[in-house]
C-alpha positions in Angstrom: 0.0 0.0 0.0 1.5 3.0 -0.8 1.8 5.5 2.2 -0.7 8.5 2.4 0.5 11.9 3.1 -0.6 15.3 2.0 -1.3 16.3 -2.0 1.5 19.1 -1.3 4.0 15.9 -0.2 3.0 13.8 -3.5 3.5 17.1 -5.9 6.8 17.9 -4.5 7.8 14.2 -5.2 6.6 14.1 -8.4 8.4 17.4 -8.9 11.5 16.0 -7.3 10.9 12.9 -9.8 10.6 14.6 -12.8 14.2 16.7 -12.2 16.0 13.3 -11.7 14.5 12.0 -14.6 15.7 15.0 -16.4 19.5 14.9 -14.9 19.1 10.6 -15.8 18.1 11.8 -19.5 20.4 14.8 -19.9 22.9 14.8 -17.2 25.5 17.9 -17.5 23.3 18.9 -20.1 20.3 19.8 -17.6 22.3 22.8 -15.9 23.3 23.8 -20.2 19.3 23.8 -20.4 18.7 25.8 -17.3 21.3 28.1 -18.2 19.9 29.0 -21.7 16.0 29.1 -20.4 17.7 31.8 -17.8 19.3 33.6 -21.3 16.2 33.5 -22.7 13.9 34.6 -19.7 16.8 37.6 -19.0 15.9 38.5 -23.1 12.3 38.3 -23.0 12.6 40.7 -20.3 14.6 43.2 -21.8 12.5 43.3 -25.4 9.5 43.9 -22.8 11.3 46.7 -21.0 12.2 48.3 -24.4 8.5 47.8 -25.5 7.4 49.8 -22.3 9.7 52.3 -22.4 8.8 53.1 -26.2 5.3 52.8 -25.4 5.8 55.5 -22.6 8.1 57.4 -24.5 4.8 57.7 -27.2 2.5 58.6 -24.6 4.7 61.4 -22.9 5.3 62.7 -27.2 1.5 62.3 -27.1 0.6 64.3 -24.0 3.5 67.1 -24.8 1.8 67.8 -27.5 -1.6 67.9 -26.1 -0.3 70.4 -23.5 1.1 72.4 -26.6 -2.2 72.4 -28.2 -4.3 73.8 -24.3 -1.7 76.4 -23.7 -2.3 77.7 -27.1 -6.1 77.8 -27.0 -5.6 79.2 -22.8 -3.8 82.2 -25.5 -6.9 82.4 -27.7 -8.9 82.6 -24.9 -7.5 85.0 -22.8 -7.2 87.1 -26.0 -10.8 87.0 -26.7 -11.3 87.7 -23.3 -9.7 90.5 -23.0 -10.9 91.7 -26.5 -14.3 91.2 -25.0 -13.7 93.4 -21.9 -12.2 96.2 -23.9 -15.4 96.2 -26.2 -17.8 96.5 -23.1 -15.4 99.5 -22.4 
């Protein structure tokens, strides 16, 4: 009969299970493996940095310009207003 224990226990030895089987199968070759899936985790994260910082870089362009665009109607405005006042003069 196979002893009981708790789920947690029998996922952790299948876990523990499945790395020996991966050291029997590829032996030195399992810490080569590691290695590159860390390369390739370290890349992934940088392209995804980039992406952000691009994509923030576009936004701040974005909202620059909006800014440009309000502080040159706030111009208009004041313009008129003031046109206005002097007419009611």
């Amino acid at each position: 009969m196979e002893p009981r224990g708790t789920s947690i226990a029998r996922i952790a030895r299948m876990a523990q299970d499945f790395e020996q089987f991966l050291k029997d199968v590829f032996g030195d070759s399992l810490s080569k493996i590691s290695q590159y899936s860390s390369e390739q985790r370290q890349r992934m994260q940088t392209r995804l940095q980039e992406f952000a910082r691009d994509a923030i870089k576009d936004e701040l362009a974005k909202l620059h310009q909006e800014i440009a665009e309000l502080k040159a109607r706030v111009v208009v405005l004041e313009s008129e207003r003031v046109q206005a006042s002097a007419e009611q003069v």
